[in-house]
C-alpha positions as CSV (number, residue, x, y, z in Angstrom):
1,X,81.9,-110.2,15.5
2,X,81.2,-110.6,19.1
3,X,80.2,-108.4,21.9
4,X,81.5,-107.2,25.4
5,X,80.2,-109.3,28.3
6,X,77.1,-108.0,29.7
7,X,76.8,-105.5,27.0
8,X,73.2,-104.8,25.7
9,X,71.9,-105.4,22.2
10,X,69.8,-102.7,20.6
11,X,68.0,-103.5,17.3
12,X,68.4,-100.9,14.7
13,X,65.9,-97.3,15.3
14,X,65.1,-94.6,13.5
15,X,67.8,-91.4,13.4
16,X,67.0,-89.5,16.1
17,X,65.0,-86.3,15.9
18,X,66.5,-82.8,15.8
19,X,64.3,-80.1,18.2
20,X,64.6,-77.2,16.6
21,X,64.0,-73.6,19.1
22,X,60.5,-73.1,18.6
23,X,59.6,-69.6,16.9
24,X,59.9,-66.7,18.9
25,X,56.6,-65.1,20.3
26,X,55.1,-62.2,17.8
27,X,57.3,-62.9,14.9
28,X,54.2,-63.6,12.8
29,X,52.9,-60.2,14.0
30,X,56.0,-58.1,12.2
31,X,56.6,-60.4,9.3
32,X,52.8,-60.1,8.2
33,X,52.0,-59.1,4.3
34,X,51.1,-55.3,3.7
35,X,47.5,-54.8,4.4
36,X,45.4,-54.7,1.4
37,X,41.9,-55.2,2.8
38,X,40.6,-53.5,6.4
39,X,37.6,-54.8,8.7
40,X,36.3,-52.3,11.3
41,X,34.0,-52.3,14.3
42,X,31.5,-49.3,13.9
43,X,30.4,-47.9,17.5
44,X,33.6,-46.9,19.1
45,X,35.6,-46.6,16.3
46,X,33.7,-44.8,13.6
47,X,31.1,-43.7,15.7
48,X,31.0,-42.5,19.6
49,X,27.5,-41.6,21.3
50,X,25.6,-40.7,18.2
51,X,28.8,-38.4,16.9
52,X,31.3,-39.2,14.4
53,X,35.1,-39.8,15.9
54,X,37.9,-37.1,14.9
55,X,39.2,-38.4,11.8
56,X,36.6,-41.2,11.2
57,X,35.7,-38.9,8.3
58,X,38.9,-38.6,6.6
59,X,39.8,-42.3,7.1
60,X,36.8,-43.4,5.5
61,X,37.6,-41.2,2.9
62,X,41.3,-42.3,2.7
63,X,40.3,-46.0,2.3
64,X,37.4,-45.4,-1.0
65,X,40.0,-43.4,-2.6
66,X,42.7,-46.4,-1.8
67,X,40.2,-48.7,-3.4
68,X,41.2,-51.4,-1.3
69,X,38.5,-53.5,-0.2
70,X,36.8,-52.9,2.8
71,X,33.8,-53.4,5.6
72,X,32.0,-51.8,8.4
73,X,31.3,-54.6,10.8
74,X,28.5,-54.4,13.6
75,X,27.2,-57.2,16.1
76,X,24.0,-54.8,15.7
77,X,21.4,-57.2,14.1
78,X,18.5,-54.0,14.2
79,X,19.6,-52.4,11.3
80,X,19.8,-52.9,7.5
81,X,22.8,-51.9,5.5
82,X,20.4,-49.2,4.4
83,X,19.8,-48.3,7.2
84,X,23.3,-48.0,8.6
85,X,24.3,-46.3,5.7
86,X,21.8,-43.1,6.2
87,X,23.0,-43.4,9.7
88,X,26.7,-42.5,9.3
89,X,25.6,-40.6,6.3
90,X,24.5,-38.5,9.1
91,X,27.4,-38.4,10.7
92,X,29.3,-37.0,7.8
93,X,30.5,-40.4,7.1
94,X,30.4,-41.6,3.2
95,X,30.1,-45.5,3.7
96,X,28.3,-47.4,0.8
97,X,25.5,-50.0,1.7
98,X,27.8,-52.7,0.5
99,X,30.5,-52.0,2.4
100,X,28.8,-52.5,5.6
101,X,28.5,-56.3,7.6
102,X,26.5,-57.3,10.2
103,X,25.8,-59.6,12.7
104,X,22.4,-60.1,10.8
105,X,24.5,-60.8,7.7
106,X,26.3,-63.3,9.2
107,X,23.5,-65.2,10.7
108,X,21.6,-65.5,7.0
109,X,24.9,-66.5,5.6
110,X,25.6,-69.1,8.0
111,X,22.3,-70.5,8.0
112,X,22.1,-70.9,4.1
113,X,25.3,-72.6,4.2
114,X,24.0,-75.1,6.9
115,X,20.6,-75.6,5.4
116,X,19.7,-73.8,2.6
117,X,15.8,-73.0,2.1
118,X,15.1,-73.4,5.8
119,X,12.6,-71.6,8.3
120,X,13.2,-69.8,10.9
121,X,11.2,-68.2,14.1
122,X,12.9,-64.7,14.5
123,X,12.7,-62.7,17.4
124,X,14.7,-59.5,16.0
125,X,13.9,-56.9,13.9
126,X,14.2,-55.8,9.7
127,X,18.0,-55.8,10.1
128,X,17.5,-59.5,10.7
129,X,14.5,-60.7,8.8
130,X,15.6,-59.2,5.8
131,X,18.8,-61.0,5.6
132,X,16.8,-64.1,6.2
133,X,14.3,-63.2,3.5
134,X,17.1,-62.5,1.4
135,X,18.5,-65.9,1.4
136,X,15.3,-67.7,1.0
137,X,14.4,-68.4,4.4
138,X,10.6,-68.5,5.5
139,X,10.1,-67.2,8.5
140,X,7.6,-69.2,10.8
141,X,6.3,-70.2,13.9
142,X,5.6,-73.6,12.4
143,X,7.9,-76.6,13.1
144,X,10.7,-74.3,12.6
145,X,13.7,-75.5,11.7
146,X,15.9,-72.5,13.7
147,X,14.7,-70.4,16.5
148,X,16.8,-67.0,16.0
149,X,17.5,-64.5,18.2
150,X,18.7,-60.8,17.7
151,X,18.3,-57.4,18.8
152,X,15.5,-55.5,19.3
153,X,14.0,-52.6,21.1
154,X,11.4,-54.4,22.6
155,X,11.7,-57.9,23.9
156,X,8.4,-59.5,24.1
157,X,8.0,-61.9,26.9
158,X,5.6,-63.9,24.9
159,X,7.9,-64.0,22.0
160,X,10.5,-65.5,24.3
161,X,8.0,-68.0,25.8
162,X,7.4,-69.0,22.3
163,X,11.0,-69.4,21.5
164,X,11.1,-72.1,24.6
165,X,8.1,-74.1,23.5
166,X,10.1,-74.0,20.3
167,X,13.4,-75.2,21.1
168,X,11.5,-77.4,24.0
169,X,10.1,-79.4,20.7
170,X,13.6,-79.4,18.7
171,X,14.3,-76.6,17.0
172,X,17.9,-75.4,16.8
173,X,18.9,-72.1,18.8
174,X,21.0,-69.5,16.9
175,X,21.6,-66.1,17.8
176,X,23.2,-63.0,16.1
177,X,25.5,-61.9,18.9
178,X,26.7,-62.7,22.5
179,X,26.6,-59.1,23.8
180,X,24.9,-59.3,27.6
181,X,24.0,-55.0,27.0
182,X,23.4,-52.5,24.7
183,X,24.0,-48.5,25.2
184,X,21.6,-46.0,25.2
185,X,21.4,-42.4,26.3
186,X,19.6,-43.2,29.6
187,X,22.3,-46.4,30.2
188,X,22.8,-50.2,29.4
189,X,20.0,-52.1,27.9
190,X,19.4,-55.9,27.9
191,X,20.9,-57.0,24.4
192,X,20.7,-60.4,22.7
193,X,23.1,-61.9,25.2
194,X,21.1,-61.7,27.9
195,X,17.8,-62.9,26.4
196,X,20.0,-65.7,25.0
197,X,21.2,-66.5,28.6
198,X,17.3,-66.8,29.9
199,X,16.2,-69.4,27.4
200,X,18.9,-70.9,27.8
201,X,18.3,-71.2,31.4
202,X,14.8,-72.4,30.4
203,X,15.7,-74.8,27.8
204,X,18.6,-76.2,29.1
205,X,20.0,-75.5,25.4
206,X,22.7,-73.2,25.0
207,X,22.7,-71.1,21.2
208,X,24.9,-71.1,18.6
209,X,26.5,-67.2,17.9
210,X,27.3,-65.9,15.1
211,X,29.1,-62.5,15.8
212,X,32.0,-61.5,17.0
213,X,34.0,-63.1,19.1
214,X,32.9,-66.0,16.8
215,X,36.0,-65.8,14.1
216,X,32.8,-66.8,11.6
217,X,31.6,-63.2,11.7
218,X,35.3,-62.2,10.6
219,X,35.6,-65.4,7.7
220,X,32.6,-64.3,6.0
221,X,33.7,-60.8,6.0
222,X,36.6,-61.6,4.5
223,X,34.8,-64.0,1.9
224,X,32.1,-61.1,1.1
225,X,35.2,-58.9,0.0
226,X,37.5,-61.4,-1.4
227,X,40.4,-60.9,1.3
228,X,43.2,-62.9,2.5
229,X,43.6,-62.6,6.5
230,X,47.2,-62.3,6.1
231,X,46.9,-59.2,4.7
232,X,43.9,-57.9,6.2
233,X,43.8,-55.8,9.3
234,X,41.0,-55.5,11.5
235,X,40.0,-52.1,14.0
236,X,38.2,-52.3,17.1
237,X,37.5,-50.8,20.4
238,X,37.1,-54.1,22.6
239,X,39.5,-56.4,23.6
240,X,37.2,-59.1,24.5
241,X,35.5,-59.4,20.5
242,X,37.0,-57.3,18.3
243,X,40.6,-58.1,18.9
244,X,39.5,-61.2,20.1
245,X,38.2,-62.4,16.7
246,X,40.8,-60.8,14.5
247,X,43.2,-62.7,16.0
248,X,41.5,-66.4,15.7
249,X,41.0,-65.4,12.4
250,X,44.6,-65.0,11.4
251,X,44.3,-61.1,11.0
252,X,46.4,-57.9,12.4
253,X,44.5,-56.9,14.9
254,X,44.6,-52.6,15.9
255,X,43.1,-51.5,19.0
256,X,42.1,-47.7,19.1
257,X,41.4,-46.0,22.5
258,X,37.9,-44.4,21.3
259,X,35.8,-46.7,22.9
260,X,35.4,-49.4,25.8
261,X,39.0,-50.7,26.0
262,X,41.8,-49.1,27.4
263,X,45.8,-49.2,27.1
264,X,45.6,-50.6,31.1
265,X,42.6,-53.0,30.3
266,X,44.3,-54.3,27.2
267,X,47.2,-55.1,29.4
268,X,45.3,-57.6,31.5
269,X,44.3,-59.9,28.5
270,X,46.3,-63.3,28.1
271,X,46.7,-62.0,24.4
272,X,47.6,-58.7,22.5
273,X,46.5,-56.9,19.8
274,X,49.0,-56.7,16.6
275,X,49.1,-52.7,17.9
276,X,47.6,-49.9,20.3
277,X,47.1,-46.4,18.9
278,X,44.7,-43.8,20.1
279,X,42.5,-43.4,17.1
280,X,41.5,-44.0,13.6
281,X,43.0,-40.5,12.7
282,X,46.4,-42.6,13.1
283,X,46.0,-44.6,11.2
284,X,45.2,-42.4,7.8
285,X,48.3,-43.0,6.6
286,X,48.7,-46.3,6.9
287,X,45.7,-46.9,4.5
């Protein structure tokens, strides 16, 4: 069969490909899976200087009588589960050791995954070094295969010094948190962040974190109650980690109005959580 003058010949393709309309924006968000499992920040959602938060209480209570799995999260590295268990115990709030997770937590996890039966040199304090121990880590100043860095009360320059030397002669820099400050009653405190920042600047090495914003803190949460993120939820105050690390982790995200972010801040972020509401207490019912 012949062809028109000038005409072009085109050798057989492929069909052609059908664009379909992407999906629109927040659909996953309203076609999530009924939570079963909850995560939630502690200071500023549980917990406001040193006093419980109306209705903390009751939704505590609300989510052990569910029975649906759930865990108290902290970047904190100080304390033990213990420890922050006697410390909302306090507070009127009935949270068992096991249900608590913390930054601490994390980082021992982590590192036993990544090199099980390692040592450490730990600047921090028994929240930290007993979630080491409890791994199987030996903590020394020796060759080390991790420097680690948490919170504490009292930042000793010569423990950062040593740190440097440390690092300076190849050991690996992890620590528990980001957070630049810490509250107190008399105002902000340095926190891990900053301390972080410092060697860092010394070193030229920069760490490795392990709590939130790091989704990782959220995973193993979700791995140390046997929950799914698409039908988990997670409460925080902050924008810029809690919400922040729910939603790289795949979970809904609720922001509550008891602590550093508000409904204006919340606005300004280039994402959203899942939903705004002003406190725990409204979300009782939900549980």
């Amino acid at each position: 069969m012949g062809h028109l003058p000038g005409a072009v010949l085109r050798a057989p393709g492929p069909p052609a490909l059908i664009i379909r309309p992407p999906t629109p924006l927040g659909t996953n968000m309203h076609d999530r899976k009924p939570v079963q499992s909850w995560l939630t920040d502690m200071d500023g959602v549980l917990v406001h200087e040193g006093q419980p938060v109306p209705g903390a209480p009751e939704f505590i209570k609300k989510l052990r009588a569910s029975g649906k799995p759930f865990l108290v999260l902290t970047n904190n590295s100080i304390y033990t589960p213990r420890d922050l268990q006697a410390r909302l115990a306090r507070m009127g709030l009935d949270v068992p050791e096991e249900s608590i997770w913390s930054s601490a937590l994390a980082t021992a996890k982590f590192l036993d995954d990544q090199r099980p039966g390692g040592t450490a040199y730990v600047i921090g304090e028994a929240g930290l070094t007993t979630a080491l121990h409890a791994v199987g880590y030996v903590l020394s100043d020796f060759a080390p295969d991790y420097v680690v860095l948490g919170e504490t009360r009292t930042y000793s320059f010569e423990a950062i010094t040593k740190a440097i030397r440390l690092i300076n002669d190849g050991a690996r820099f992890i620590c528990t948190n980001p957070d630049a400050t810490g509250p107190s009653v008399e105002g902000a405190l340095p926190a891990a962040g900053s301390v972080a920042a410092m060697i860092s600047k010394a070193t030229g090495v920069e760490p490795y974190f392990v709590g939130k914003p790091n989704p990782m803190m959220m995973r193993s949460a979700l791995n140390t109650i046997d929950a799914h993120s698409e039908s988990t939820a997670m409460i925080g105050d902050r924008m810029d980690t809690d919400i922040l690390c729910g939603l790289e982790a795949g979970l809904e995200t609720i922001l509550v109005l008891t602590g550093i972010s508000s409904r204006t801040e919340a606005e300004r972020y280039p994402y959203r959580p899942s939903r705004i509401v002003d406190s725990v207490a409204d979300l009782i019912d939900d549980v």
